[in-house]
C-alpha positions as CSV (number, residue, x, y, z in Angstrom):
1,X,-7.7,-1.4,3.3
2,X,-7.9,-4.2,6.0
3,X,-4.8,-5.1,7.8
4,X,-3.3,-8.3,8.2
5,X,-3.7,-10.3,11.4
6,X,0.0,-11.1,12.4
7,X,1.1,-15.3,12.0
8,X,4.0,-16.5,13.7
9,X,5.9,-19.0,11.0
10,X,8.7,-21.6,12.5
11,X,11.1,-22.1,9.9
12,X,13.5,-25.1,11.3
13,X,16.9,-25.3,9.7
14,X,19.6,-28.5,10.5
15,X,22.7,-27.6,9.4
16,X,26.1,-29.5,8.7
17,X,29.1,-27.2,8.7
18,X,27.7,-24.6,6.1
19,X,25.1,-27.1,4.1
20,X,21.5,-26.6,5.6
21,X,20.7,-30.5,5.0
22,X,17.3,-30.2,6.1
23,X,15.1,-26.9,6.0
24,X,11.9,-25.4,5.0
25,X,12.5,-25.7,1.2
26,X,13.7,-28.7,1.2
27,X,10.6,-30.1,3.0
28,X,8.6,-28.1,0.5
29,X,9.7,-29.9,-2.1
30,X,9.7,-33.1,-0.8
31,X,6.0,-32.4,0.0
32,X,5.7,-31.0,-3.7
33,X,7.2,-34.3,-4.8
34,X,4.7,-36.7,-2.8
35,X,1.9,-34.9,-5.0
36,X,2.8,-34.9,-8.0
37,X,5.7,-38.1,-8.4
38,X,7.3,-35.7,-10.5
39,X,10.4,-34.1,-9.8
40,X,9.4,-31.7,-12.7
41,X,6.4,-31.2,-11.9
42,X,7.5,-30.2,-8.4
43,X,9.9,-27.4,-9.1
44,X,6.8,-25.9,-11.4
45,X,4.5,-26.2,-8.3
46,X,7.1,-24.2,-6.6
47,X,8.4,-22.0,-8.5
48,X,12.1,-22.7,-9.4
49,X,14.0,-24.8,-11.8
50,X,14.3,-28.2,-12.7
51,X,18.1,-28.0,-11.9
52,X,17.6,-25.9,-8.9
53,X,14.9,-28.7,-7.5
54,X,17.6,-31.6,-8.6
55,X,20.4,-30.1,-7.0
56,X,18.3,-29.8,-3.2
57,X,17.1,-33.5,-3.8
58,X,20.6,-34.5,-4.5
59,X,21.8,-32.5,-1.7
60,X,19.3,-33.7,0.8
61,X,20.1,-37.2,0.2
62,X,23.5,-37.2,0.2
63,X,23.2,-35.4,3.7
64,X,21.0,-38.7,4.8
65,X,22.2,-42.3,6.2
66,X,19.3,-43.7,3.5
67,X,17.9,-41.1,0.3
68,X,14.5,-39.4,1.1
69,X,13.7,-39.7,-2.5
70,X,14.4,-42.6,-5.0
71,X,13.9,-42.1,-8.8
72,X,13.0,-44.4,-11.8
73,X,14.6,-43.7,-15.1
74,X,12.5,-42.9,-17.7
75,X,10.8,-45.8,-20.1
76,X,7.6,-46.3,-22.1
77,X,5.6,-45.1,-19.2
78,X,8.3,-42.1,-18.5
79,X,10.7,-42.1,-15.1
80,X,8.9,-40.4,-12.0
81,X,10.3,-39.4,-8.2
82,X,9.3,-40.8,-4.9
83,X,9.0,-40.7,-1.3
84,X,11.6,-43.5,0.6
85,X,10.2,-44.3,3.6
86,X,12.8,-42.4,4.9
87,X,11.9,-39.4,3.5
88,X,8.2,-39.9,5.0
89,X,9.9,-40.5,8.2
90,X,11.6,-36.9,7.7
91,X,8.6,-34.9,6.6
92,X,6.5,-36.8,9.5
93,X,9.2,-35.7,12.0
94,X,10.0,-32.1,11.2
95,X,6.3,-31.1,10.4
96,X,5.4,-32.9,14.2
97,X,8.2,-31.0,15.4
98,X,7.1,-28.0,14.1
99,X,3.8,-28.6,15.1
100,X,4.8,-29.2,19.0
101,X,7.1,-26.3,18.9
102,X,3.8,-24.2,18.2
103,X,2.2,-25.8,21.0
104,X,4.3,-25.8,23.1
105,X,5.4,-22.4,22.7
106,X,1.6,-20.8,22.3
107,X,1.8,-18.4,25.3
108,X,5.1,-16.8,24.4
109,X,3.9,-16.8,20.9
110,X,1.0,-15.1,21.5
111,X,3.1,-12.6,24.0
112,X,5.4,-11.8,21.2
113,X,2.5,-11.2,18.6
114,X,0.9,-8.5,21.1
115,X,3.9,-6.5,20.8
116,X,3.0,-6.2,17.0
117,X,1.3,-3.1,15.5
């Protein structure tokens, strides 16, 4: 039985009073979102409900100055989710941030790890 090596995950959260507005799922799904255009078809990629995926979109946007996702009601060719450029501004931002975090932070990150079994 091999062991797993041991990963160090950041998981961001911004918070307003007791609403996380932006975190990791949130960003999951918006990611989720941008693949498939399919709010849907999101929550089945990750896992959770259609009304569980709905309510994180709504909340999300309403915790934004402009919505990271707009939606098309359905029609001949059906509705479908996407990206505002806002939200791609979000998602750009919080995975560089995450990303420079890491970087930044490599030697203490790798200190911590070596204290791991």
């Amino acid at each position: 039985m091999s062991v797993s090596k041991p990963q160090l995950r950041l998981r961001m959260r911004v918070t307003v009073d007791d609403t996380i507005a932006i975190g990791p799922g949130k960003i999951a799904l918006l990611e989720a979102l941008d693949e498939t255009r399919s709010i849907t078809a999101a929550a089945k990629a990750l896992g959770m409900s259609y009304r569980r995926a709905w309510a994180l979109i709504d909340e999300l946007n309403r915790s934004l100055k402009q919505p990271a996702v707009v939606t098309a009601v359905g029609g001949a060719q059906g509705g479908g989710s996407e990206l505002s450029p806002s939200g791609r501004q979000l998602l750009a931002l919080y995975r560089g941030i995450e990303a420079e975090a890491q970087t930044h932070c490599r030697p203490q990150i790798q200190r911590l790890l070596k204290l791991l079994a």
